[in-house]
N, C-alpha and C positions, 0 to 999 in steps of 0.2 A: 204493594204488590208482593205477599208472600210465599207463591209460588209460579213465577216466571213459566208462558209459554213464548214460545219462538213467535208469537202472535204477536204477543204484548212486546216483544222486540221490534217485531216488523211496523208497528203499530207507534212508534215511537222513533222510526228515522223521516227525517224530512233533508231537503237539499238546503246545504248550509247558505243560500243566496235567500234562502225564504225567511231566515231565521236572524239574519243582519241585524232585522231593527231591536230585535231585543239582545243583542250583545249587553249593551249600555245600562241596560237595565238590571241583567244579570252580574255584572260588575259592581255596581253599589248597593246588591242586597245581598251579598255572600261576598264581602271583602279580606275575610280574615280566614277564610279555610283553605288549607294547606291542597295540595293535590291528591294527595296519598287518601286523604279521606272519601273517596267519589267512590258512589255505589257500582263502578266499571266493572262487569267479567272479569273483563282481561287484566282488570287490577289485583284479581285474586283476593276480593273480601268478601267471595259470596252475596253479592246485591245482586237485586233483582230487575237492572236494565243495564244493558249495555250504551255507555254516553259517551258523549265527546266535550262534556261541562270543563274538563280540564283544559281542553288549548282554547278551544272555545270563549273562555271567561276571558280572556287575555294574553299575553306574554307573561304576566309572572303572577296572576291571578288564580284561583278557579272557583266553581258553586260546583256543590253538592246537589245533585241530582233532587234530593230530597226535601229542598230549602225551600220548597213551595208546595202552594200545594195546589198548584198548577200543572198536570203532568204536561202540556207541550214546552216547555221550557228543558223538560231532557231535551238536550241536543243529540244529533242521529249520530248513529256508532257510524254507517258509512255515509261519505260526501256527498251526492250530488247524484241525477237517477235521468237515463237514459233509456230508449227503447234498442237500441242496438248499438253495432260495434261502434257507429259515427254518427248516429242520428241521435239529436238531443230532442230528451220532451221536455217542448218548452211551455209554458202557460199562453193563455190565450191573450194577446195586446190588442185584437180589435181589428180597425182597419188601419193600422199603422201601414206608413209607404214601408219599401224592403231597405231603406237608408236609415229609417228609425227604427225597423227591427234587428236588423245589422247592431245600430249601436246599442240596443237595450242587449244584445245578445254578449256583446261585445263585455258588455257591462257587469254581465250574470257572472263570466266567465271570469274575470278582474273580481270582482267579490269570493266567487268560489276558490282560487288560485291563493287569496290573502286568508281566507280562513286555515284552507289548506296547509299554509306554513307557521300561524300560530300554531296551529295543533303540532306541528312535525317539531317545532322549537321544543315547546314542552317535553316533548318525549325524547328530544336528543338528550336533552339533559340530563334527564333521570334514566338516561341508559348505566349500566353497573360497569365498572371495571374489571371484569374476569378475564375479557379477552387480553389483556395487558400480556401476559409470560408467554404467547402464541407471533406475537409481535415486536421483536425487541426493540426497532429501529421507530417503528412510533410508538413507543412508551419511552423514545427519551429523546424525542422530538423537544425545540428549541422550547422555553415560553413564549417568545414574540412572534417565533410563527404560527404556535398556535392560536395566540390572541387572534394575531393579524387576520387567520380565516374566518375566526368566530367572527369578525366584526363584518367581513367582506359578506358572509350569510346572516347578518341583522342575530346571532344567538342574543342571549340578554339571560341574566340573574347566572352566570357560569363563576363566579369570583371563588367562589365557595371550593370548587373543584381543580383539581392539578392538571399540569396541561396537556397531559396525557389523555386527560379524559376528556378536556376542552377540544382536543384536536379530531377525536373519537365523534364528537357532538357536531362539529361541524361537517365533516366529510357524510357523517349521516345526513344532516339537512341536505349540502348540497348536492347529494344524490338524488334523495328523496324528490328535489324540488325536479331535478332533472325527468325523474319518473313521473311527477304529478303532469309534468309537460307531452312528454311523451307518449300519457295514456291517461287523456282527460275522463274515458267514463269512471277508472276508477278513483285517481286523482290522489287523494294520501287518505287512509282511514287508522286509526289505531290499532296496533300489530305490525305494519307491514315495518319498522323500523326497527322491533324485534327479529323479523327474517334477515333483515339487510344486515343485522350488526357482524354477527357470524363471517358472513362476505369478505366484509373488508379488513375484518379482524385479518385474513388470512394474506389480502389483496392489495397489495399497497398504491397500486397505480386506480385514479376513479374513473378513469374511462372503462378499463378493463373492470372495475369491480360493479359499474351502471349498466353492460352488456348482462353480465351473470346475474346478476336482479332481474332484468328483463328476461331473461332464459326461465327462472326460477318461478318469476309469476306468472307466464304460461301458465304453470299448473294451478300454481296458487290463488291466482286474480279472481279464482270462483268465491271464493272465501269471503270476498270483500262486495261483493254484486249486494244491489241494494235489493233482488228481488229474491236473494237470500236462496236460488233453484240448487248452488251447490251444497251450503249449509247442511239444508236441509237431506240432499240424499246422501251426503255423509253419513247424517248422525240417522238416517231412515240404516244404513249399513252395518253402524254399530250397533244399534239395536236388532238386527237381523241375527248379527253374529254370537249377541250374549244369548236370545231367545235358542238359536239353533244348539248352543254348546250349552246352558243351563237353565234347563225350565223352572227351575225351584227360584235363581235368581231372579228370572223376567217375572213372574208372576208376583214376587217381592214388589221388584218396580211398577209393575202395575197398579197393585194394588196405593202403592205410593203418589202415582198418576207421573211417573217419570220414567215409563217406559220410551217415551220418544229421546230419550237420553239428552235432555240440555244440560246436565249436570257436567259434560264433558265437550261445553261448545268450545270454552279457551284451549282447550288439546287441540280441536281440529281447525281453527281460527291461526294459531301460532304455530303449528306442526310441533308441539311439548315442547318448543323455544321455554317456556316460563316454570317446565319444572325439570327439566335436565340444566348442567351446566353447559360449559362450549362446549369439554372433550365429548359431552355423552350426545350433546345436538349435530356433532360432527358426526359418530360414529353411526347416528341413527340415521342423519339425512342419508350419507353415502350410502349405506343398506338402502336406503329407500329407491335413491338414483339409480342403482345398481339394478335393480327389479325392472324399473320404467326403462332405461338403455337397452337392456335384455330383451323387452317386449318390443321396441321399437327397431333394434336390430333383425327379430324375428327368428330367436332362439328359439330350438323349440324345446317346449316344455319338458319333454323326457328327460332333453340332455340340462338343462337347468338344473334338473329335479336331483341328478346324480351329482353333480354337481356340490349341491348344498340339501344332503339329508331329505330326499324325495319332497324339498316344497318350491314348488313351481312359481314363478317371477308371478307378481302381483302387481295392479298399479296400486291397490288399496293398502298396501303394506302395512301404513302408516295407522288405518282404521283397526287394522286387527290389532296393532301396538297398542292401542288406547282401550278395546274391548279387552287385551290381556290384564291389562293395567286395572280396569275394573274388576277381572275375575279372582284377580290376586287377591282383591279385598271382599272377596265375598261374604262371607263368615259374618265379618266387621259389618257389612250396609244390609244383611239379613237379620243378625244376633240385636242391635246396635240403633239402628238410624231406622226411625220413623215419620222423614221428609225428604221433601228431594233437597230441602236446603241443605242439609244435613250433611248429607253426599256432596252436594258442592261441596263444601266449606272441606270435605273431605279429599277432594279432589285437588283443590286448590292447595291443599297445604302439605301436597307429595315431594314438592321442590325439596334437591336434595337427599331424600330417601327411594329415588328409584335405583336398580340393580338394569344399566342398559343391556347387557349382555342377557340375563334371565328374561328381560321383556321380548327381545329378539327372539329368543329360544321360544317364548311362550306363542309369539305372533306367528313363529313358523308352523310351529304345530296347530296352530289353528287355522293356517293357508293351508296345510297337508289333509286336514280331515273338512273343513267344512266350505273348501273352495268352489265346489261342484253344486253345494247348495246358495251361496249367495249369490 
């Protein structure tokens, strides 16, 4: 698949209770591939399906999405797929009494729950220590207590890492698990342990830092919907707002056939969790917060606007950051890139070289002049 649409995404999640029986399988024919290799988005290597093969494979395993050439074997980027906030779609069992459907149900949910927490294992692990100089008092947390948690939440393969970051790895699981509980439609998907990390970097009590998660995916939980309705009018938004601000760029992309903008799903999937560091994901969320608080207090725009250089609270904040972000480089994906891979891979490899302050500047000025048209 060498140009990914959000089709061929959607096209490739299924509910991880459907996809059990080939665990075992997928285990002994991709034994030796590391994690970091999987064609994931959100892994930032430019591949062209978003999977879940890395917790998927195991606790210390994983397969490369590409190890077959079998494409149902990607496992789905999100868990488990529901028609509404509590109603589960379940498959047809026939004329089962409602004591054996009870328990197959019982059962679905027991499978999806245990996949759910391999995958969250894997990604506690290979969460990064940056947040460490934000935290003094867990970065020099005991080793036996951090072991102690890692083991109370089943981590595995942590030997490697200091307990700082052991201790880091677990309070993420047992948050994480706490949420898969708390909001079975969405349940754990890849990313959302990137939003959490930030949290509790700052938070050191987990009850108070699983309330603000739950505060936070409010907004975010669209993100992770397996029928992909938020995804999508996001990135329908940032393409609204390059076409409105530069028509030479949009017709670039089009002409690329990456006008629907998936080159920038991992920005609006992790809120640029994967290419700011903490201080710059701190400085952005709160700007973001700040917009949404405003609107929900029922400021009015005027006085916002005087406020902060005539641009008016937005929820979308965060969209125009990611449209500024690609206008920055325009030059470069018009002069330069003749694919949308291209753009990915370019997209992906900003970590690091953003200016958060100039992107905020850039997003403001694009709430001030093009708010009226989106």
């Amino acid at each position: 698949m060498d140009s990914p649409r959000l089709e061929d995404v959607a096209s490739s999640r299924r509910s991880p209770s459907a996809e059990q029986g080939n665990l075992a399988a997928e285990d002994s024919d991709c034994p030796d591939q590391a994690p970091q290799d999987s064609d994931s988005i959100l892994e930032g290597d430019g591949g062209s399906v978003v999977t879940y093969e890395d917790g998927l494979a195991g606790d210390t395993e994983s397969s490369d999405s590409d190890s077959s050439e079998e494409p149902e074997i990607a496992e789905s980027f999100l868990a488990t797929e529901f028609t509404g906030e509590n109603d589960f779609h379940l498959p047809s069992w026939g004329n089962s009494s409602p004591s054996e459907t009870e328990s197959k149900l019982k059962l679905q949910k027991d499978e999806d729950f245990a996949t759910w927490q391999r995958i969250m294992r894997v990604d506690a692990v290979r969460a990064n220590g940056e947040w460490i100089m934000y935290s003094p008092s867990q970065a020099a947390v005991p080793e036996m207590k951090a072991r102690r948690l890692a083991e109370s939440v089943g981590l595995q393969d942590y030997d490697h890492l200091e307990p700082n970051r052991i201790f880091h790895a677990a309070r993420l699981v047992t948050i994480l698990e706490a949420y898969a509980l708390y909001d079975p439609e969405i349940g754990y998907c890849q990313g959302m342990s990137d939003l959490l990390s930030p949290i509790i970097a700052v938070m050191e009590e987990d009850f108070l830092a699983f309330w603000c998660f739950v505060g936070f995916m409010k907004k975010a939980r669209h993100n992770f919907r397996l029928d992909e309705v938020g995804i999508r009018r996001q990135l329908g938004i940032v393409s609204k707002i390059i076409k409105c601000k530069d028509s030479h760029l949009y017709k670039h992309l089009e002409k690329l056939q990456a006008e629907d903008c998936f080159f920038v799903y991992r920005m609006v999937v992790v809120l640029f969790r994967r290419e700011l560091n903490l201080d710059q994901t701190l400085c952005l969320w709160e700007v973001m917060w700040a917009d949404q608080a405003a609107i929900r207090a029922g400021i009015a725009r005027s006085a916002w606007g005087r406020m902060r250089l005539r641009a008016p609270p937005s929820d979308d904040l965060l969209l125009y950051a990611i449209a500024a972000c690609v206008l920055q480089r325009r030059k470069l994906i018009i002069e330069k890139y003749s694919s949308m891979d291209e753009i990915m891979r370019e997209c992906n490899s900003m970590a690091g070289q953003l200016d958060v302050w100039k992107l905020l500047d850039d997003a403001h000025d694009l709430v001030v002049n093009l708010h009226d048209k989106i």
